[in-house]
C-alpha positions as a printed NumPy array, in Angstrom:
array([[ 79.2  , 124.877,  99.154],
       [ 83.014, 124.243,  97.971],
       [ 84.429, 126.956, 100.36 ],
       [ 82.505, 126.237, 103.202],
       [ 83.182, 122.436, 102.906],
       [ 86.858, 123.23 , 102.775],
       [ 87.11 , 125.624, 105.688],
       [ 85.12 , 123.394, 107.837],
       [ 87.679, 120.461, 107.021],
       [ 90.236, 122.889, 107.934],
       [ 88.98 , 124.255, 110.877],
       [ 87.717, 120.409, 112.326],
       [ 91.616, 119.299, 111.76 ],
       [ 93.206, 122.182, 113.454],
       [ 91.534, 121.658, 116.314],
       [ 92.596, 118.601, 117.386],
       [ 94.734, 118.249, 119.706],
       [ 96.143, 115.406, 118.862],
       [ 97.321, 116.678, 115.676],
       [ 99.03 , 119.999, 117.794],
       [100.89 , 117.247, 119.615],
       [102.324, 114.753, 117.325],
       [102.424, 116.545, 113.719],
       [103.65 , 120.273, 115.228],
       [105.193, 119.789, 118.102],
       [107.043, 116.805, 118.042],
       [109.381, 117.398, 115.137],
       [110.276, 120.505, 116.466],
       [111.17 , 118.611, 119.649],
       [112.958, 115.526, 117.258],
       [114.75 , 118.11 , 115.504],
       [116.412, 119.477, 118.504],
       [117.311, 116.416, 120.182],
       [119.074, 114.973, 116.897],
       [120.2  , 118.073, 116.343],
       [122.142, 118.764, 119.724],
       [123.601, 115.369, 119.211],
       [124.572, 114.698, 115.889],
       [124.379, 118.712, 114.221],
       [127.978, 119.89 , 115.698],
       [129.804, 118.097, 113.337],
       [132.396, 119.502, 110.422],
       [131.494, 119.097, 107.101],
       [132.938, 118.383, 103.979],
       [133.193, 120.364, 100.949],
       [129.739, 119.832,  99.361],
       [128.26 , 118.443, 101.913],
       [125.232, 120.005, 104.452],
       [125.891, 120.83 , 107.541],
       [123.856, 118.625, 109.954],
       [121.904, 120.945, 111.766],
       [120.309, 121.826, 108.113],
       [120.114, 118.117, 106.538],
       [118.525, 117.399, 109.952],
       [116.185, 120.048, 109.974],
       [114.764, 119.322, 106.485],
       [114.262, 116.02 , 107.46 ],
       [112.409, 116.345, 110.513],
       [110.274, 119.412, 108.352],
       [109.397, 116.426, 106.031],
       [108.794, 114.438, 108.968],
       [106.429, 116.553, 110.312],
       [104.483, 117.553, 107.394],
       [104.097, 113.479, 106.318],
       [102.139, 113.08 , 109.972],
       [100.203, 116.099, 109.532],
       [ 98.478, 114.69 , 106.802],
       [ 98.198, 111.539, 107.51 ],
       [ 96.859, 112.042, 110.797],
       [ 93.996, 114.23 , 109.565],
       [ 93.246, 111.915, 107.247],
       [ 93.81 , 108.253, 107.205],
       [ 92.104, 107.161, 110.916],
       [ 89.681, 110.372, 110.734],
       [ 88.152, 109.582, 107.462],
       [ 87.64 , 106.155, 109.261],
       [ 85.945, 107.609, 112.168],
       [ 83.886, 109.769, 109.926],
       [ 82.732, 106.694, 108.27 ],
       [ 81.772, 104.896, 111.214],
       [ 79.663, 107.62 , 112.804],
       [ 77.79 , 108.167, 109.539],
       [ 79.528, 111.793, 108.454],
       [ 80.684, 110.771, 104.937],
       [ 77.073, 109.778, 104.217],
       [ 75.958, 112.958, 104.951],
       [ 78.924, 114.305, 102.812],
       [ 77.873, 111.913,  99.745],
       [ 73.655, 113.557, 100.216],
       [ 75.94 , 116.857,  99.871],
       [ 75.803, 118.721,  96.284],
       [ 79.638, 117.5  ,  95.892],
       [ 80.879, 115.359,  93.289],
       [ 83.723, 112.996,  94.751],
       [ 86.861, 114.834,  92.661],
       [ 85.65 , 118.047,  94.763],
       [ 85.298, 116.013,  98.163],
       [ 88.59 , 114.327,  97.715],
       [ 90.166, 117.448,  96.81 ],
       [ 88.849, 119.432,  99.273],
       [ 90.181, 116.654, 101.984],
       [ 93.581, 116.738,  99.877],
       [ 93.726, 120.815, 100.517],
       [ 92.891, 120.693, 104.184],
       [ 95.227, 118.12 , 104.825],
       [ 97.845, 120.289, 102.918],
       [ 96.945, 123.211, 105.173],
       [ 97.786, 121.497, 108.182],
       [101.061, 120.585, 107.02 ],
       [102.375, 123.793, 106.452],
       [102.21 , 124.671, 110.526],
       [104.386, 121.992, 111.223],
       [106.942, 122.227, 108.122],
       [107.475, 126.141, 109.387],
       [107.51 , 125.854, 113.042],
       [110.608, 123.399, 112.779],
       [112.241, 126.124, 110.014],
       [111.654, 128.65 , 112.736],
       [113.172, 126.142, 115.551],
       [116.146, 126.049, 113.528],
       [116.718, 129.19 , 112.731],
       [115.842, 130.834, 115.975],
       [117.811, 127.987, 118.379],
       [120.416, 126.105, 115.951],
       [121.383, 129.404, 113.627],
       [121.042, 128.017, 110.944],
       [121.188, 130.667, 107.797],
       [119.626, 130.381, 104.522],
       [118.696, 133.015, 101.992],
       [115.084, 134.11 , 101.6  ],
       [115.321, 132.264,  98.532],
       [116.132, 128.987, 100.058],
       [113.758, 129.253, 103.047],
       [111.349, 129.715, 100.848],
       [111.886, 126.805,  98.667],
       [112.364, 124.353, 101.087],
       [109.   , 125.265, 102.848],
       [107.192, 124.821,  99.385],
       [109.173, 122.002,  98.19 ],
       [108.36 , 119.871, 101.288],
       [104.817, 121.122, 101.468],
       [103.845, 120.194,  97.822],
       [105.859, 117.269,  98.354],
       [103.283, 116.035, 101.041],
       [100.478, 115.52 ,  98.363],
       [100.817, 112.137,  97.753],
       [100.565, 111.101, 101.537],
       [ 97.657, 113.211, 102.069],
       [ 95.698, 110.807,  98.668],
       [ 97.658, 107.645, 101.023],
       [ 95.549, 108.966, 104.424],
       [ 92.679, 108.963, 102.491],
       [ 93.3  , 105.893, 100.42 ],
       [ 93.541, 104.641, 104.279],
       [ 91.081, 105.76 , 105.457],
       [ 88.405, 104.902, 103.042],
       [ 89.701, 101.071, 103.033],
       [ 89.831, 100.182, 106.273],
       [ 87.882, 100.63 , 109.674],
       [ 88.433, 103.193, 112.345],
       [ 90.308, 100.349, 114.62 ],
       [ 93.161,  99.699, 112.06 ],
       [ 93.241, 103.06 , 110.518],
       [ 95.513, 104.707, 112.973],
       [ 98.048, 101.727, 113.562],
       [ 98.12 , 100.892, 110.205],
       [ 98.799, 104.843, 109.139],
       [101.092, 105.173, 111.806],
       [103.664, 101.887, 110.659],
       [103.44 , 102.712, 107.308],
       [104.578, 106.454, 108.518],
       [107.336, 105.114, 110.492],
       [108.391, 102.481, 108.488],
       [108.827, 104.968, 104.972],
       [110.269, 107.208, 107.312],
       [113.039, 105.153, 108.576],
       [113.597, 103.327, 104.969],
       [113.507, 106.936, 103.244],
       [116.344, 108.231, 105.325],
       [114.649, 110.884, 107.247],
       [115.916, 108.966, 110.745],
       [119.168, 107.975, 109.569],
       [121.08 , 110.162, 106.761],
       [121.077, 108.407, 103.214],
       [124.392, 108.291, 102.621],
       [125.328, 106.213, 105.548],
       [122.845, 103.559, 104.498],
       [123.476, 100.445, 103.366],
       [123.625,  99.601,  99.775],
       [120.539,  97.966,  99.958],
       [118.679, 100.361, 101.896],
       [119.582, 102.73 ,  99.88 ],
       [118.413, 101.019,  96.792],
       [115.174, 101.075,  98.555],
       [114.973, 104.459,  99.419],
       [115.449, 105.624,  95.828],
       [112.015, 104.78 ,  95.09 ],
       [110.337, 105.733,  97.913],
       [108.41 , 109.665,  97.884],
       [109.919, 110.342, 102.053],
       [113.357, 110.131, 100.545],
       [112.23 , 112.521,  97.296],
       [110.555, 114.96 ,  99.247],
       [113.296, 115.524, 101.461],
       [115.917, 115.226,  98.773],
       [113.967, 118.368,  97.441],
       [114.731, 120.54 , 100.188],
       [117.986, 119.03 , 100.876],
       [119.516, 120.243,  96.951],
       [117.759, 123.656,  97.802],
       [119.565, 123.958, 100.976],
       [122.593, 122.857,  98.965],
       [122.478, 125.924,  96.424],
       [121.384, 123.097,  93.755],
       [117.994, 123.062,  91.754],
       [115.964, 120.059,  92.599],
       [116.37 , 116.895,  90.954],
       [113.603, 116.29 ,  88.222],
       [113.678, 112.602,  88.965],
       [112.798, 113.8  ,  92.867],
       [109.721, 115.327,  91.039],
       [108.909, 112.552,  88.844],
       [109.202, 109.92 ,  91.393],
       [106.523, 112.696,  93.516],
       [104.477, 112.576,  91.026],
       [104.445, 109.224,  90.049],
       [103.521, 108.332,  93.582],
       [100.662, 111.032,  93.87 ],
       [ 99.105, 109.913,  90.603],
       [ 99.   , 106.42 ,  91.827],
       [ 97.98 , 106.541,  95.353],
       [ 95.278, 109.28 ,  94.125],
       [ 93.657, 106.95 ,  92.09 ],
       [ 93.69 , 104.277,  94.889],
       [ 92.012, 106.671,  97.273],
       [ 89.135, 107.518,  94.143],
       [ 88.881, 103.775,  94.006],
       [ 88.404, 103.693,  97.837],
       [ 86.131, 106.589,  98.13 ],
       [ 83.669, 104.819,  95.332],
       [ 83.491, 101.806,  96.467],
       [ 80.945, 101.941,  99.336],
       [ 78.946, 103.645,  96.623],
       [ 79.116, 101.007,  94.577],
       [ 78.558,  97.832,  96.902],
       [ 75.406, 100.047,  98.27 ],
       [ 74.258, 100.149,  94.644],
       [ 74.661,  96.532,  94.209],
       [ 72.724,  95.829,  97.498],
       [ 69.901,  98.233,  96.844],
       [ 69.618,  96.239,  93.516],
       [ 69.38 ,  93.329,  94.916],
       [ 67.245,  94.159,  97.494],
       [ 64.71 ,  95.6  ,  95.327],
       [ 65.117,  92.227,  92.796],
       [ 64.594,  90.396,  95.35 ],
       [ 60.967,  92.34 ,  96.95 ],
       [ 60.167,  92.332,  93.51 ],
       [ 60.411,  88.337,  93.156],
       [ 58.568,  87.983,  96.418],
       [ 55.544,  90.359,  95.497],
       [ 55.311,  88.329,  92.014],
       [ 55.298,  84.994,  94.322],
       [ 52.653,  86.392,  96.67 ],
       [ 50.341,  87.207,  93.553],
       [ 50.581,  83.87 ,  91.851],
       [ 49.873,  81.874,  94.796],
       [ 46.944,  83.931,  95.444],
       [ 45.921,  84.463,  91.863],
       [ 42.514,  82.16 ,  91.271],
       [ 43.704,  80.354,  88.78 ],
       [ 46.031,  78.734,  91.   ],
       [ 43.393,  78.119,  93.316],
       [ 41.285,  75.906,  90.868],
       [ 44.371,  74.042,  89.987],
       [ 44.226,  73.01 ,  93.502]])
């Protein structure tokens, strides 16, 4: 029942077009418009070139979408049309629902995180070793975890209406305050301040010290992990809830048909009548 559940998340996500679009194409497309205009430039000792610090950023970019958009306004649909009550009558206990969401949301990250890799390879040259390709594709992928438990955290607290706008500024607004629009190091002080505790700027940050030669920083990790633990336990929270309010309201309903039978018998009983 596990597998199955999981490939037919997968499956229902990758076949959306939407998705294809906006979390796949378009940071391919991103990367080579920033790219053309800001990549040429020299560099400093030390520093990345900028058609690599661009190109992790827009990989990040990418992958943050992905799972937000195959999570956040579709678990709202879902739950409007009645399919997560069919998923709760499943044999699934909620860790292996949630996960199972988590992991398909993963897998439709990875599409997106290697497609703009491949962009920048193939059209920018830009040259890594195996090593570092492959780091930065799994450094950016697992660092996508928390905002796949923030899509879901989304989606199971609000309705299908204000899933997708609210996903979508929360997306753009991390994105821009994390430095994946604007490099970090020409933000402000205070920007910057903010972006130091925000997971777009540590998930990039992890592929940008790969590109760099440099083993990734363990606060970069901490800070991931930090984020995933909390926003994970907001999206539990989230899931349960409708749960829980329908057990309250089946309790109540039955106290409350249980009152009225108890009324109906006592005004009917005969002693009652002969009171009368």
């Amino acid at each position: 029942m596990t597998t199955y559940f999981l490939r037919l998340e997968i499956v229902r996500m990758l076949r959306d077009p939407k998705y294809l679009a906006l979390a796949v194409g378009a940071p391919s497309g991103f990367y080579l418009l920033f790219a053309g205009l800001f990549g040429g430039g020299s560099t400093r000792p030390g520093q990345l070139p900028g058609a690599v610090e661009i190109m992790v950023a827009m990989a990040a970019y990418g992958a943050i979408w992905a799972v937000l958009s195959t999570t956040g306004s579709r678990i709202a649909e879902e739950r409007q049309i009645g399919w997560l009550e069919q998923v709760r009558a499943m044999p699934l206990s909620p860790m292996v629902a949630l996960g199972s969401k988590v992991v398909a949301a993963l897998a439709t990250a990875l599409p997106a995180i290697v497609l703009v890799c491949v962009t920048a390879a193939v059209v920018k040259g830009v040259q890594l070793s195996a090593a570092q390709w492959i780091g930065i594709v799994v450094a950016i992928w697992l660092g996508s975890v928390p905002f796949a438990a923030l899509g879901i955290a989304i989606g199971f607290c609000v309705g299908s209406d204000a899933a997708y706008p609210l996903s979508y500024g929360l997306y753009m607004a991390l994105s821009a305050l994390g430095g994946l629009w604007v490099p970090p190091a020409i933000l402000p002080a205070t920007m910057k301040n903010v972006a130091d505790w925000l997971p777009t700027y540590h998930q990039a940050k992890l592929g940008w010290d790969i590109a760099g030669g440099a083993i990734p920083n363990l606060v970069s990790v901490l800070n991931l992990i930090a984020w995933t633990v909390v926003l994970s336990l907001l999206a539990f929270a989230a899931y349960r809830r409708p749960r829980l309010l329908g057990g309250k309201r089946s309790t109540a309903r039955i106290s409350a048909a249980t009152a009225a039978r108890e009324s109906a018998t006592l005004a009917s009983s005969p002693t009652d009548r002969l009171h009368l």
